[in-house]
C-alpha positions in Angstrom: 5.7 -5.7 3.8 5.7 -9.0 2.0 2.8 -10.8 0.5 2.7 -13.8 2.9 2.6 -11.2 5.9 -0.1 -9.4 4.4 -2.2 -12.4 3.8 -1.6 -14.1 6.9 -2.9 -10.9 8.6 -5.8 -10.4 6.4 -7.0 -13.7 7.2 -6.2 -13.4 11.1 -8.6 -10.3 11.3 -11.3 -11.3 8.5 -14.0 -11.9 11.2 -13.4 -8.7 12.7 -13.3 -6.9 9.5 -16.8 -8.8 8.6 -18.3 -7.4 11.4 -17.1 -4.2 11.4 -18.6 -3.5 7.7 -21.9 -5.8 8.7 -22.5 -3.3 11.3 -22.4 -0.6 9.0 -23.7 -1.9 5.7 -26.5 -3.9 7.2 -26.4 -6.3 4.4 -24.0 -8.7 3.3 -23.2 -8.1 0.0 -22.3 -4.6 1.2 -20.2 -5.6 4.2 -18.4 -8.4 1.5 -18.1 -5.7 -1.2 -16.5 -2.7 1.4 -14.0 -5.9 2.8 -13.0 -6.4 -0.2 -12.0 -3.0 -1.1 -11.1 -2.4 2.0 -8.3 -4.7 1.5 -7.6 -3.8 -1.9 -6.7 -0.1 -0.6 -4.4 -1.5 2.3 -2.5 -4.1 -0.5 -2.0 -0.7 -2.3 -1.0 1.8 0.8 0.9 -1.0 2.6 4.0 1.2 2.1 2.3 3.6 4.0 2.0 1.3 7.6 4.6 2.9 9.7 4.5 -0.1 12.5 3.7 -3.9 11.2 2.2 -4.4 14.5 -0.9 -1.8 14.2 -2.0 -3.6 10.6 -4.9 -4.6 12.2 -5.7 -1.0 13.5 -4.6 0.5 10.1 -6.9 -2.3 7.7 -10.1 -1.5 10.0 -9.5 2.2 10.0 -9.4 1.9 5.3 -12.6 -0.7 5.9 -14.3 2.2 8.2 -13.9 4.6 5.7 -14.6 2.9 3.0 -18.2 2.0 4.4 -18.6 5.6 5.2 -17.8 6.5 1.8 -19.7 4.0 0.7 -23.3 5.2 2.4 -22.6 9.1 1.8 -22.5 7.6 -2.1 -25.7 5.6 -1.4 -27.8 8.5 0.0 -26.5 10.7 -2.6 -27.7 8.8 -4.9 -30.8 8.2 -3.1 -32.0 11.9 -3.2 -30.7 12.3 -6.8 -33.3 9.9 -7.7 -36.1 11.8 -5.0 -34.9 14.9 -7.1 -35.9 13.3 -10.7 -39.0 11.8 -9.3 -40.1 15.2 -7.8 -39.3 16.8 -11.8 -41.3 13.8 -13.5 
């Protein structure tokens, strides 16, 4: 997979990919930050796309995980901090 695919696909499914991480993030710097790595993963595994014609599938799949990943790190966090509260 060449660069210019890869961007041209990118850009033909960023809506999508913005709402798929709005919906999960809830705020936008989140959704922004998850696209972004989201893509960043893909540019990295592209050798791993079997079929050029399920990139879409494939990117939204990394950008669903990611914001997964994403809020099981944010409520870890979250009860980390309950925990050192509750000590103090």
């Amino acid at each position: 997979m060449d660069k210019d695919f890869f961007s041209e696909q990118v850009l033909a499914c960023e809506r999508s990919l913005y709402r798929i991480a709005i919906s999960y993030m809830k705020q936008d710097s989140d959704a922004a930050d998850a696209t972004q790595q989201a893509i960043l993963i893909a540019w990295d595994k592209r050798h791993t796309l079997r079929q050029q014609e399920y990139f879409k599938t494939w990117l939204i799949r990394i950008l669903i995980n990611v914001c997964k990943q994403a809020l099981k790190k944010g409520r870890k966090e979250e009860l980390s901090e309950m925990e050192e509260a509750a000590v103090d």
